[in-house]
C-alpha positions as CSV (number, residue, x, y, z in Angstrom):
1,X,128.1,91.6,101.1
2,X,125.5,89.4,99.1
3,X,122.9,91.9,96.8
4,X,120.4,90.1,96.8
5,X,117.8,88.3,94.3
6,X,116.2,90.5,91.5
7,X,112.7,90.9,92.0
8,X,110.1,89.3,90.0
9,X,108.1,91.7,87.8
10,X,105.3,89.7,89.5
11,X,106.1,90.2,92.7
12,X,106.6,94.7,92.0
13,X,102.8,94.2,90.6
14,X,101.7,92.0,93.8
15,X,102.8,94.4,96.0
16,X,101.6,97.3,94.0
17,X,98.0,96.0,93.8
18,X,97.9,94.3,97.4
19,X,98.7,97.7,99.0
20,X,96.3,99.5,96.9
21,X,93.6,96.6,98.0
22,X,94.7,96.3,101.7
23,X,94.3,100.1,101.7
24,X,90.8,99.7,100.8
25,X,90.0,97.1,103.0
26,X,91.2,98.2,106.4
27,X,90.7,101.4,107.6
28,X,94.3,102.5,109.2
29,X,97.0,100.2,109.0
30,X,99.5,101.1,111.2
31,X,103.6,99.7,110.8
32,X,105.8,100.2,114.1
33,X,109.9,100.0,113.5
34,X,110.2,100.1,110.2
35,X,113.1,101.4,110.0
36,X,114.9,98.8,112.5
37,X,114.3,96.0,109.2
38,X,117.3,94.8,107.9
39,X,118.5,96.5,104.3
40,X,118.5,94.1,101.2
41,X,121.5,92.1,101.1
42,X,121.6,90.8,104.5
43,X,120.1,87.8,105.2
44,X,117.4,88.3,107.3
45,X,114.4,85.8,108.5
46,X,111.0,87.4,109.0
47,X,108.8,85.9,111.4
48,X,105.1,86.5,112.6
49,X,102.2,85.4,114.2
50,X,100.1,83.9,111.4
51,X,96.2,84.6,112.4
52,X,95.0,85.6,109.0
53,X,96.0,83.1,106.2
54,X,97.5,85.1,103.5
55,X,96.2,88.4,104.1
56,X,99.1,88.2,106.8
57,X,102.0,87.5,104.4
58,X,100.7,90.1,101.8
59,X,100.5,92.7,105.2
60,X,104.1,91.6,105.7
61,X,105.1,92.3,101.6
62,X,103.3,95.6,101.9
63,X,104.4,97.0,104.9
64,X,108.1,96.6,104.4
65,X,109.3,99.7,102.5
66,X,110.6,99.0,99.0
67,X,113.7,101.2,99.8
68,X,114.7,98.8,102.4
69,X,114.5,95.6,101.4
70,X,112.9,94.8,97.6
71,X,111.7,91.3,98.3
72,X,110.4,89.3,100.7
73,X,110.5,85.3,99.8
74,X,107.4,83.6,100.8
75,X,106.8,80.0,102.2
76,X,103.0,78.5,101.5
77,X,101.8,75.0,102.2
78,X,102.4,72.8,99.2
79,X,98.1,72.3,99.0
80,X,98.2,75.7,97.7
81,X,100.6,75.1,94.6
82,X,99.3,73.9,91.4
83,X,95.5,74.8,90.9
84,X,94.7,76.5,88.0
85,X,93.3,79.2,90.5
86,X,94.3,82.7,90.6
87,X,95.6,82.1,94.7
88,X,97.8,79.8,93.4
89,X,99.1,81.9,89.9
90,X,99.5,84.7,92.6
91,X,101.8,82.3,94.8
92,X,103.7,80.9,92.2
93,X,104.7,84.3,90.7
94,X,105.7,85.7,93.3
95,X,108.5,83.0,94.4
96,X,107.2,81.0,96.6
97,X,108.8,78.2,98.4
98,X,106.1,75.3,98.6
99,X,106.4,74.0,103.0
100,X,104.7,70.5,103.1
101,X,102.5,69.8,106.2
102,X,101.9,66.8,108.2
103,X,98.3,67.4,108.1
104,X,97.9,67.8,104.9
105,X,99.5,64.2,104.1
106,X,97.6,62.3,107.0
107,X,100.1,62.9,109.5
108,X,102.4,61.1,107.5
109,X,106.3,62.5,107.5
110,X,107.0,64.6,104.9
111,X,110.6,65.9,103.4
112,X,111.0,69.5,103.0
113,X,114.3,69.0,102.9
114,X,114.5,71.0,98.9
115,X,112.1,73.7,100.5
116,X,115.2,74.1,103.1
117,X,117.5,73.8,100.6
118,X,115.8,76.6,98.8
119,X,115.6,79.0,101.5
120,X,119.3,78.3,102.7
121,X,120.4,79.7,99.3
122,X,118.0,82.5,99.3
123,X,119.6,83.9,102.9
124,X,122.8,83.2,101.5
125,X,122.0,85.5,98.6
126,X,120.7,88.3,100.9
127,X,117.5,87.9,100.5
128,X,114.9,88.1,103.3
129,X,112.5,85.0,103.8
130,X,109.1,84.9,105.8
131,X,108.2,81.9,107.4
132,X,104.7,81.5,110.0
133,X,106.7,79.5,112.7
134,X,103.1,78.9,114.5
135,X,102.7,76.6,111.2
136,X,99.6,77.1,110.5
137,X,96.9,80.0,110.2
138,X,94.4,80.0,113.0
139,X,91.0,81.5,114.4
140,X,92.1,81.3,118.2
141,X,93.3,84.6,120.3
142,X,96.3,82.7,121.4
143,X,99.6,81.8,119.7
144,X,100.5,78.7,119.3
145,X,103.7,77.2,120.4
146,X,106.4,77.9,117.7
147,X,107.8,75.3,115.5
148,X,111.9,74.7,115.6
149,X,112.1,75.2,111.9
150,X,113.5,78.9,111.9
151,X,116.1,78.1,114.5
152,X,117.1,75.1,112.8
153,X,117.2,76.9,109.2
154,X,119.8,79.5,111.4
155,X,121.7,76.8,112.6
156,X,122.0,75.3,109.1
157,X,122.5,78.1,107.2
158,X,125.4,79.5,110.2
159,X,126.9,75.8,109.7
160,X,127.6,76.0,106.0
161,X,129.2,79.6,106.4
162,X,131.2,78.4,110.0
163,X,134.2,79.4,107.5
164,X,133.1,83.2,107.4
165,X,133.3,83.9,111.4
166,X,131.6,86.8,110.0
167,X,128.7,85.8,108.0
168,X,125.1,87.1,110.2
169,X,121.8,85.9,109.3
170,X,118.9,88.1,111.1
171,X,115.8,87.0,113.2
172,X,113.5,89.4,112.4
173,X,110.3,88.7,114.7
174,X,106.9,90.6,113.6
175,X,103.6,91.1,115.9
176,X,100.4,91.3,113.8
177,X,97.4,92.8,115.8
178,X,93.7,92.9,113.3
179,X,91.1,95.0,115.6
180,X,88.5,92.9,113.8
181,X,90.5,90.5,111.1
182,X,87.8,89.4,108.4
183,X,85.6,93.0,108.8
184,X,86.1,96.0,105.8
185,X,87.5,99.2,107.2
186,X,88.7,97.7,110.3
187,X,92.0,98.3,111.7
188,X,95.5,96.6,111.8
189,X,98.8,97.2,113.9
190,X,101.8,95.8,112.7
191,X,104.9,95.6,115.0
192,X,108.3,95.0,114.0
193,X,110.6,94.0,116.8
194,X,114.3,94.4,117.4
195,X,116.4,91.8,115.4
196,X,118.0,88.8,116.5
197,X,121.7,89.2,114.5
198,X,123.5,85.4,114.8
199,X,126.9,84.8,113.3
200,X,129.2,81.6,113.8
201,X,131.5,84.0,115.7
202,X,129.2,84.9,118.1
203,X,127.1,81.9,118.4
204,X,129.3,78.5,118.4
205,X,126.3,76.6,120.1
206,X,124.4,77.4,117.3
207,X,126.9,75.5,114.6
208,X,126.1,71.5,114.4
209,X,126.0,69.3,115.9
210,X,124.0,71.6,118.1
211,X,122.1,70.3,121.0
212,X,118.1,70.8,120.7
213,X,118.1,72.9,124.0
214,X,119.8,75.5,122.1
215,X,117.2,75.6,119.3
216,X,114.2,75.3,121.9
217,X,115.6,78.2,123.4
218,X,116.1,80.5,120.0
219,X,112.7,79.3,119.7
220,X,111.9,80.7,122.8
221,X,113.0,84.4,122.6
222,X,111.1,84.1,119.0
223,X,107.6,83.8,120.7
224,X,108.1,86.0,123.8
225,X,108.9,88.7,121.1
226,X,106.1,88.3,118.9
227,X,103.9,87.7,122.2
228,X,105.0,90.8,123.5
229,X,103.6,93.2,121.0
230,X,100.4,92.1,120.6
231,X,97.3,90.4,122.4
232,X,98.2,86.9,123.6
233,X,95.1,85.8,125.0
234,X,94.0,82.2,126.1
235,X,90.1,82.7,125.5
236,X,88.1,85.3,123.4
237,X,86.8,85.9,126.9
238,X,90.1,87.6,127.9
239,X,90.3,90.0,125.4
240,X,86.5,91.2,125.4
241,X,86.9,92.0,129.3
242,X,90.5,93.6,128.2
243,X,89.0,96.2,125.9
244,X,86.3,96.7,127.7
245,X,88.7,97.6,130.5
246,X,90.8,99.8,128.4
247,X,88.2,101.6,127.0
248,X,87.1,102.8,130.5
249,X,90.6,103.5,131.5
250,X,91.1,105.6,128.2
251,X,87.9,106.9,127.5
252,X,86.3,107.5,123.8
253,X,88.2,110.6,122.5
254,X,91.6,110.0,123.8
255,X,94.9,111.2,121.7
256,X,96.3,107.2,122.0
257,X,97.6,105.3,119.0
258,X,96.8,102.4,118.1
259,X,100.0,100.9,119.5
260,X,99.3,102.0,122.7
261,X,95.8,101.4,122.5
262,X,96.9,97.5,121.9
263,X,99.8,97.4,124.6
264,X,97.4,98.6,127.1
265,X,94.9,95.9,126.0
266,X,97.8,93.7,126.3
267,X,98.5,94.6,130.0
268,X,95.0,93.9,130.8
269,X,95.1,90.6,129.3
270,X,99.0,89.5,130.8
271,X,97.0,90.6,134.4
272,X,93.4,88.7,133.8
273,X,95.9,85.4,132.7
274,X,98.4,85.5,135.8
275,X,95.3,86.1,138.0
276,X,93.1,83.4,136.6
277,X,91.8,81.4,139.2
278,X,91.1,78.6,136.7
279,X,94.5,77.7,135.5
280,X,95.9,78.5,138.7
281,X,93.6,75.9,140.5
282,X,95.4,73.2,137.0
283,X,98.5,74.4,137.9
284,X,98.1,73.8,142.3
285,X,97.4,69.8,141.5
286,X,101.5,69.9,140.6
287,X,102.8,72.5,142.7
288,X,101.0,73.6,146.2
289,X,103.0,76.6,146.3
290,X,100.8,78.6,144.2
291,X,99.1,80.6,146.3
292,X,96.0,83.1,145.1
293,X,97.0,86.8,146.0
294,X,95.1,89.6,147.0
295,X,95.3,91.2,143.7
296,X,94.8,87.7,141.7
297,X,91.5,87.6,143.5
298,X,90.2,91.5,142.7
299,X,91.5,90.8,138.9
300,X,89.4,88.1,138.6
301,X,86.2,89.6,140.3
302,X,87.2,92.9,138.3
303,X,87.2,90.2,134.8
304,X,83.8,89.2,136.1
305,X,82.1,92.3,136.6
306,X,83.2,93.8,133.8
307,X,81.5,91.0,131.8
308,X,78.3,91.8,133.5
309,X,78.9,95.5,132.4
310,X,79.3,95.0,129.3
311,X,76.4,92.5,128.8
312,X,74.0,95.0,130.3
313,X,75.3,97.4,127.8
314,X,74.6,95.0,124.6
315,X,71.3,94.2,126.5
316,X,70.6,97.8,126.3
317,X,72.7,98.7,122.9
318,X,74.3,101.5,124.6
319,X,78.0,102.4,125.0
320,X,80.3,103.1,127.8
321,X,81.1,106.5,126.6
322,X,77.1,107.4,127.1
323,X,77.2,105.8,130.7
324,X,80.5,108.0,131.5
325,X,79.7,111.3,129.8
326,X,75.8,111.5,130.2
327,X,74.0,113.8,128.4
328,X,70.1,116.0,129.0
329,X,67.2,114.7,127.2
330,X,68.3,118.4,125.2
331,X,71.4,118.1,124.2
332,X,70.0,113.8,123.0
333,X,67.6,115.1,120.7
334,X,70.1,117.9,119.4
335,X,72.7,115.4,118.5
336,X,70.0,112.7,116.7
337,X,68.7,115.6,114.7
338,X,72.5,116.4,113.9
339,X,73.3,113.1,113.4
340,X,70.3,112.2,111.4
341,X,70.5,114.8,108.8
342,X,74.3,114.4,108.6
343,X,73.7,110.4,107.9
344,X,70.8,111.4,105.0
345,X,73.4,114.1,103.5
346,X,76.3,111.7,103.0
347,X,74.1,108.7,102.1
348,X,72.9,111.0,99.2
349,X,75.8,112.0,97.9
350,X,76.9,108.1,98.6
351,X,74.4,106.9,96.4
352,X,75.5,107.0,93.3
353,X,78.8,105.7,94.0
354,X,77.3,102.7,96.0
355,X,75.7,101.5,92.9
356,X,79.4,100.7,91.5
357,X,80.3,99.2,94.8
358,X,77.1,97.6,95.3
359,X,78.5,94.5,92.7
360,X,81.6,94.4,94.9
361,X,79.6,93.7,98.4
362,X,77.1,91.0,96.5
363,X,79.9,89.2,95.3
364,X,82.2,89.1,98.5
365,X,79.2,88.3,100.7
366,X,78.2,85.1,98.2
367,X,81.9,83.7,98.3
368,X,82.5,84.0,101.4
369,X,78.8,82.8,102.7
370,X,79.9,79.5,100.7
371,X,82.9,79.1,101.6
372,X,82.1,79.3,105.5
373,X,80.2,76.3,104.4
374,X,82.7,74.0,103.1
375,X,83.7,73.4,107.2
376,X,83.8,74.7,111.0
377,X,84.4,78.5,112.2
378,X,87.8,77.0,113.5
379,X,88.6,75.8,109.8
380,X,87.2,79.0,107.5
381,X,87.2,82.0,109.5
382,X,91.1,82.5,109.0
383,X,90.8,82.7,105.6
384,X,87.7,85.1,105.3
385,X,90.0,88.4,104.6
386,X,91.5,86.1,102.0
387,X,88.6,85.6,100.2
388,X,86.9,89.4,100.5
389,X,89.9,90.7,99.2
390,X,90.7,88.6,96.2
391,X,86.9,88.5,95.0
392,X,86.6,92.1,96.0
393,X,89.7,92.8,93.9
394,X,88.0,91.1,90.3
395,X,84.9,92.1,91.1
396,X,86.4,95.6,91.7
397,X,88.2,95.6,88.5
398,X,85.4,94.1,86.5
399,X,83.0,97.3,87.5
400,X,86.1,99.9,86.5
401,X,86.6,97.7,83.4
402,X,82.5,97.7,82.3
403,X,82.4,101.8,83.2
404,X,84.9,101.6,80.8
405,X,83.2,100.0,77.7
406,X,80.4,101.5,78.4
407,X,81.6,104.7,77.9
408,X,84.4,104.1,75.3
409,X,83.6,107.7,73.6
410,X,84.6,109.2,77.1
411,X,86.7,106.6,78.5
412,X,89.8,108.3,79.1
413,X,88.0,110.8,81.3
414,X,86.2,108.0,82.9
415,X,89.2,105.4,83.3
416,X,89.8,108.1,86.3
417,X,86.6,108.8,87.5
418,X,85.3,105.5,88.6
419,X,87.9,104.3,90.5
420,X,88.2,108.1,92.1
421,X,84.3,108.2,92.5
422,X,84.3,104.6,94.2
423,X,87.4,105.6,96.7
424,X,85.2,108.9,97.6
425,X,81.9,107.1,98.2
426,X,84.3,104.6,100.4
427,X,85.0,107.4,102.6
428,X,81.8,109.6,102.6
429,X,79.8,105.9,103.1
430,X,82.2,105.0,106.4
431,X,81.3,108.5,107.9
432,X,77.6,108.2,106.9
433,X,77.3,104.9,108.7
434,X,79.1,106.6,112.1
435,X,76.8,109.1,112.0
436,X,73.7,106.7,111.3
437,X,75.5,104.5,114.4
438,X,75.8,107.6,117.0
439,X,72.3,108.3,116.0
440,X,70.9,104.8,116.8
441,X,72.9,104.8,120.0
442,X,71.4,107.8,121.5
443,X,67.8,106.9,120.6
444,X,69.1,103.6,122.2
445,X,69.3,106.0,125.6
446,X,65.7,107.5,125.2
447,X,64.5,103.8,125.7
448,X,66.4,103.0,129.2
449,X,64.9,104.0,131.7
450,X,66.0,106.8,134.6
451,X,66.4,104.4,137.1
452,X,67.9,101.9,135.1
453,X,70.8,104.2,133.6
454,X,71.3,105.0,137.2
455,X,71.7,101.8,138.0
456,X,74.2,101.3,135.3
457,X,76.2,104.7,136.1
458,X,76.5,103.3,139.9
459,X,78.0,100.0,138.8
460,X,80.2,102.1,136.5
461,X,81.6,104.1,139.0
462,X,82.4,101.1,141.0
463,X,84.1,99.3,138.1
464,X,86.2,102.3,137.2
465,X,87.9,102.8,140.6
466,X,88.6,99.2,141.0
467,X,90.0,99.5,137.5
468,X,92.0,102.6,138.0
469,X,93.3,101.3,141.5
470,X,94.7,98.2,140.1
471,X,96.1,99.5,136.6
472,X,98.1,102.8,138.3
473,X,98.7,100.5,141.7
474,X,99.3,97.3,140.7
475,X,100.0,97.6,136.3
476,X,102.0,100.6,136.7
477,X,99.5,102.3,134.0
478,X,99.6,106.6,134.1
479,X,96.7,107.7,136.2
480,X,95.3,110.0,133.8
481,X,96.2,108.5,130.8
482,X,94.0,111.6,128.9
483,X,96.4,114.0,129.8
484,X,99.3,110.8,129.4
485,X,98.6,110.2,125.8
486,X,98.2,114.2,125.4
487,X,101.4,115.0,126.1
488,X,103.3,112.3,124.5
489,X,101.4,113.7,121.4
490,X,99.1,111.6,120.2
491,X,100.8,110.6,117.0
492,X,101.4,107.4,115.4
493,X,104.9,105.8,115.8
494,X,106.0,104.4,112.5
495,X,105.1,104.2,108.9
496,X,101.3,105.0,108.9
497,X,98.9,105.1,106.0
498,X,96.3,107.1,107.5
499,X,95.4,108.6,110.6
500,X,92.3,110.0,113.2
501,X,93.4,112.5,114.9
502,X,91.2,115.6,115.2
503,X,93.6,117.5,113.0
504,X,93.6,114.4,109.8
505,X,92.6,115.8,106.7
506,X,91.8,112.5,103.7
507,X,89.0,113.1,101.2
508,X,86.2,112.7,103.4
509,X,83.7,115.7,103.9
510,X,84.5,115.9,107.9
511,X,86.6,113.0,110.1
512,X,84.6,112.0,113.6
513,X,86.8,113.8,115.6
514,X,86.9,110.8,118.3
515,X,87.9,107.2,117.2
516,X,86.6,103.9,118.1
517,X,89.1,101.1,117.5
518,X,86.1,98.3,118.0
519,X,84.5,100.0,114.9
520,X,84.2,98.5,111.8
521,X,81.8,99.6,108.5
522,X,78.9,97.7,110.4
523,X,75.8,99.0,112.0
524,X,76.7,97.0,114.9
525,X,80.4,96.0,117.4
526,X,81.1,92.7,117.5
527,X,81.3,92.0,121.6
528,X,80.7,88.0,121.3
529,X,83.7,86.0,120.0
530,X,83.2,82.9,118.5
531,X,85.2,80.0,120.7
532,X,87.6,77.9,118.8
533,X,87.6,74.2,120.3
534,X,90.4,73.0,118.0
């Protein structure tokens, strides 16, 4: 069996500083099946959806364990390759096979036909390679239909070992999910799914001259994999009126991970697209046997109303949890005064850590406002969690490095205490601003009126039986998913690098002891998804 390439000393520090900055960045980042990844020395494909420019494959470098496979060869587009930038040093280093794109040569054909050559003799070797068979990053809730390239590097790779009956090369297909992509301490779920083992043994149709059928349908199982772990949705739309739906079928406070918590939003979705009367009325022009079911019809009312929910709720700034659970004008003013003078302790004690961070955020927020004008939100917002993280990373490292100097007499002592003062102040800071936010949305509910949060409550009730009769009658959903989710324990399944529950202990003064997946380090939810027309 092949050993493998030895790693780059590059590559050990990328993935050492990446998973130090990713862990900054993003609040929980959750890996599922980690332990289903091929060991180093067998060659092994890793594919994903690709909705995050680079801060996807560096997810993909970081999340595979060391232990289990020590490299991960990267493919970039060839634009990327050659700037005296530190994006491209950072490619470069770290191995990278340089993939040339139509697009980028005015739709001219290109020959990748080295770049093939390259990757062939890095599966022979054992090593792993990760390849974005969408093709490109993009800003749109939907995958897009996969390229042929990974089944055709299979069948070219199996058809220069046909000699070795033996020889496997692995399909190992990977579902990203970012709870809100570009935002600090947001939240990402990354799925590994069963691997796709192919030998010449076992697959003959695979060996050339193979027939492009058989790669459009290795194609195939590729994207219902990756599909099948994460939100597939045709419009923004979709998945708004899916969370909104899960988070009224597994209200504020349940013990869900985030796994589940995306698989249900996933179910919702797969029911608002089969039942969508838009498509289906495309689709009826070719075939008139397409007929609109009873439950096709209440899923699509059930998608509409629950729009109309939620925009009353933004009209009114409120959240669902307050509708469900409501509360005396006694125990509101308790919890503001509780929340209030929770907020003004942690902001206190936040201060003088913020002034270290407070380079960090100025800098990010001036790169990325400029680059978000160099072209459309289609074209730039992919690459926004690219850009926060490698300016937050030398403007992070520029504060520790100043600190430094300017307390050379003390530095050894301090050489520790920035960075541990600046991780603290992360953490108090992120619970200050959940306090400030649960304050704000409770003097929120002192401004509706009585008759109007009635009104609300009634057309609450309404949606959630609707919801629950069609997710336990028609999705198959648990119908009590509180006690559910209980039961099954709560816990994350997979490698995890921090966690909510009520029982979590990190360096934080006290965890919220209920989690809000829609939450980010903002003093507001992003409900409104930009559309992306390209």
């Amino acid at each position: 069996m092949a050993k493998g390439s030895t790693t780059p000393w590059s590559y050990t520090l990328i993935r050492l500083l990446f998973k130090f900055v990713l862990k900054i960045f993003y609040g929980t980042i959750v890996v599922e099946n980690a332990d289903i990844i091929p060991k180093t020395g067998q060659p092994c494909i890793v594919c994903a959806n690709h909705p995050n420019s680079l801060t996807d494959a560096l997810l993909l470098v970081t999340s595979m364990p060391s232990k289990t496979r020590n490299m991960l060869r990267l493919t970039a587009k060839s634009t990327q390759f050659g700037h005296r930038t530190f994006t491209s040093w950072l490619i470069e280093s770290a191995g990278t096979v340089p993939i040339k794109r139509r697009k980028d040569h005015n739709d001219s054909e290109v020959d990748n036909s080295q770049a093939m050559d390259k990757l062939m003799d890095a599966l022979e070797l054992g090593d792993a390679v990760c390849l974005f068979p969408e093709g490109a990053s993009r800003y749109h809730p939907t995958i897009a239909p996969l390229k042929t390239g990974v089944a055709r590097i299979v069948s070219d790779v199996l058809s220069r070992n046909r000699d070795d009956p033996n020889f496997s090369v692995s399909i190992l297909t990977c579902s990203i999910t970012y709870m809100h992509r570009q935002h600090f301490r947001s939240d990402v779920l990354v799925t590994f799914n069963p691997p796709m083992t192919l030998t010449p043994k076992d697959n003959p149709e695979l060996l050339a001259p193979v027939q492009y059928d058989e790669i459009r349908a290795l194609t195939t199982r590729m994207q219902q994999q990756i599909s099948s772990r994460t939100i597939d949705s045709p419009s923004w739309e979709f998945v708004r009126s899916a969370k909104m739906a899960t988070r009224m079928y597994a209200p504020l406070g349940t013990l869900m991970s985030l796994g589940e918590y995306v698989r249900i939003t996933r179910t919702f979705v797969e029911a608002f697209k089969a039942s969508d009367d838009t498509q289906k009325s495309k689709r009826i022009v070719e075939d008139q046997s397409i007929d609109f079911t009873k439950e096709d019809i209440e899923f699509n009312q059930l998608r509409r109303d629950l729009k109309y929910y939620q925009d009353r709720l933004v009209h009114w700034g409120i959240k669902d949890d307050r509708i469900a659970r409501p509360l005396s004008l006694g125990t509101i003013t308790m919890r503001m005064v509780i929340r209030l003078t929770w907020f003004i302790c942690l902001f206190t004690i936040s201060l003088p850590g913020l002034v270290l961070w407070t380079p960090v955020f100025i800098t990010t927020f001036i790169a990325v406002r400029n680059f978000k004008r160099t072209g459309p939100v289609w074209d730039t917002f992919d690459e926004i969690a690219q850009y926060k993280l490698v300016y937050g990373l030398f403007s992070g490292l520029s504060v520790w490095a100043a600190c430094i100097l300017l307390t050379l007499p003390s530095a050894a002592f301090t050489t520790f205490l920035v960075p541990a003062m600046m991780w603290m102040t992360l953490r108090w800071t992120e619970d200050a601003i959940s306090a400030f936010r649960a304050f704000m949305a409770l003097a929120r509910l002192l401004c509706v009126g009585k008759k109007t949060l009635n009104e609300i409550r009634v057309t609450r009730r309404d949606l959630h039986s609707r919801l629950m009769n069609l997710a336990v009658g028609t999705l198959g959903l648990p119908d009590d998913p509180e006690k559910f989710f209980v039961e099954r324990g709560g816990k994350q399944k997979g490698r995890v690098r921090s966690t909510w529950d009520s029982g979590a202990k990190y360096f934080s003064v006290r965890r919220r002891r209920k989690r809000d997946w829609n939450e980010t380090l903002r003093l507001y939810d992003q409900v409104d998804y930009p559309e992306d027309d390209g």
